[in-house]
C-alpha angles and dihedrals in degrees: 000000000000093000091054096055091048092054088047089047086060090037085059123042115195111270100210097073093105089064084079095049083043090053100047089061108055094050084053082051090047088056098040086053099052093042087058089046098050100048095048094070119080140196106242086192105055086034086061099042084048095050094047087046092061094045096054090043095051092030101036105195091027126096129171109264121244106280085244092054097050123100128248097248135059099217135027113254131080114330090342104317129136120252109243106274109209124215119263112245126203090213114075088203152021089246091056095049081046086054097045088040100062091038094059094046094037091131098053090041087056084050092051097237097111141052140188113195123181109210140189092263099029136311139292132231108189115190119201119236091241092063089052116017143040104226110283095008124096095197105119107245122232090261094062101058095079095050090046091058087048080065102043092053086049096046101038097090113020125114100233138107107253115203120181112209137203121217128167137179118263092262110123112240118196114175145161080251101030117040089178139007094260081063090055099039091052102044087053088055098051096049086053091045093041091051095046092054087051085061111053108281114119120259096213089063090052124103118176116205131169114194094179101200106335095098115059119170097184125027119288088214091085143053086236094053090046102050091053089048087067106072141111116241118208094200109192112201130201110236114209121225080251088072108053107078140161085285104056124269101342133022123256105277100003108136109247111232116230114220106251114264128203120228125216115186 
């Protein structure tokens, strides 16, 4: 009889073991629970003296002020708001970044496929359609993309409105891709404007215009004409303290004025 039991009791293993792994887990739960609990409350009091410690070790003479002697608003500027911070320029002029300009692009102005202009609201960089574009495309070749990052580096920091502008000959296009030449001229511009913001220079100083034909600046009658007609301008404006509001560079509804273009017919 004895040797029976024993066999059922092999048979049969008690069902009640997991209560001990059960157990176990529900005490590591308990733990985790009160270790959650413990490190999500914090002493405002010794938060505050820590925080004023730090600031009168790294500011010595300054302190936080009292919470009821400090302003509404975090920054100074209309209803809180910062003022515009411009960026800091290492040229103190335009005539020194026209300077610096032509220094850096000597062997393409010897070429004659660049050109730095300095004009009564800023200065111009044209660019001639052989440095950026294969005729009727407006994807920047290989041999743009150095001369590109030489612009960048100039226009990253300085404290003007950059337009990039399109211009084409007279010649009518009509492609699967262009139905026009203001489709060309712009998408030329873009490609320049949107390289340029890949590569540092600040997208809220950026204005993209494609003028297609409308502004020549050599005859459309000859090769050569027509040749300098197709370019992209990168016009830098001045902007007057007059300019740069609350808002950014211009106040809301005040008409932006376009630097004054020759036409050649």
């Amino acid at each position: 009889m004895r040797r029976r039991s024993e066999a059922a009791d092999e048979q049969h293993p008690s069902t009640e073991r997991y209560i001990i792994t059960y157990a176990d887990l529900i005490t590591l739960l308990l733990g985790l629970f009160v270790i959650l609990y413990a490190a999500s409350q914090v002493d405002l009091g010794k938060y505050r003296e820590v925080a004023q410690a730090m600031v009168r070790y790294f500011n010595p003479g300054t302190a936080p002020l009292p919470t009821d002697q400090r302003g509404e608003h975090v920054l100074p500027g209309e209803q809180g708001l910062p003022q515009p911070i411009l960026p800091r320029s290492p040229y103190h002029t335009m005539d020194e970044w026209v300077q610096e300009t032509e220094r850096l692009f000597k062997p393409y102005v010897d070429r004659g496929l660049l050109t730095v202009e300095r004009t009564a609201e800023g200065a111009v960089v044209r660019l001639s359609e052989a440095v950026l574009f294969e005729s009727g495309k407006a994807d920047l070749q290989p041999q743009a993309l150095p001369v590109l990052d030489t612009l960048a580096q100039l226009l990253r920091n300085v404290p003007y409105l950059i337009s990039v502008d399109g211009h084409t000959d007279s010649i009518p296009i009509r492609t699967l891709r262009y139905e026009s030449n203001w489709h060309l001229s712009t998408a030329r511009a873009l490609s320049v404007a949107y390289y340029l913001m890949q590569h540092g220079v600040p997208e809220s100083q950026i204005a993209v215009r494609g003028f297609g034909p409308q502004r020549p600046i050599a005859p459309n009658s000859t090769p050569e004409g027509r040749a300098r007609n197709r370019r992209v301008e990168i016009v830098l404006t001045e902007l007057s303290n007059g300019n740069r509001g609350q808002h950014g560079y211009w106040k809301p509804g005040q008409p932006v004025v376009l630097p004054r273009q020759s036409s050649v017919q």
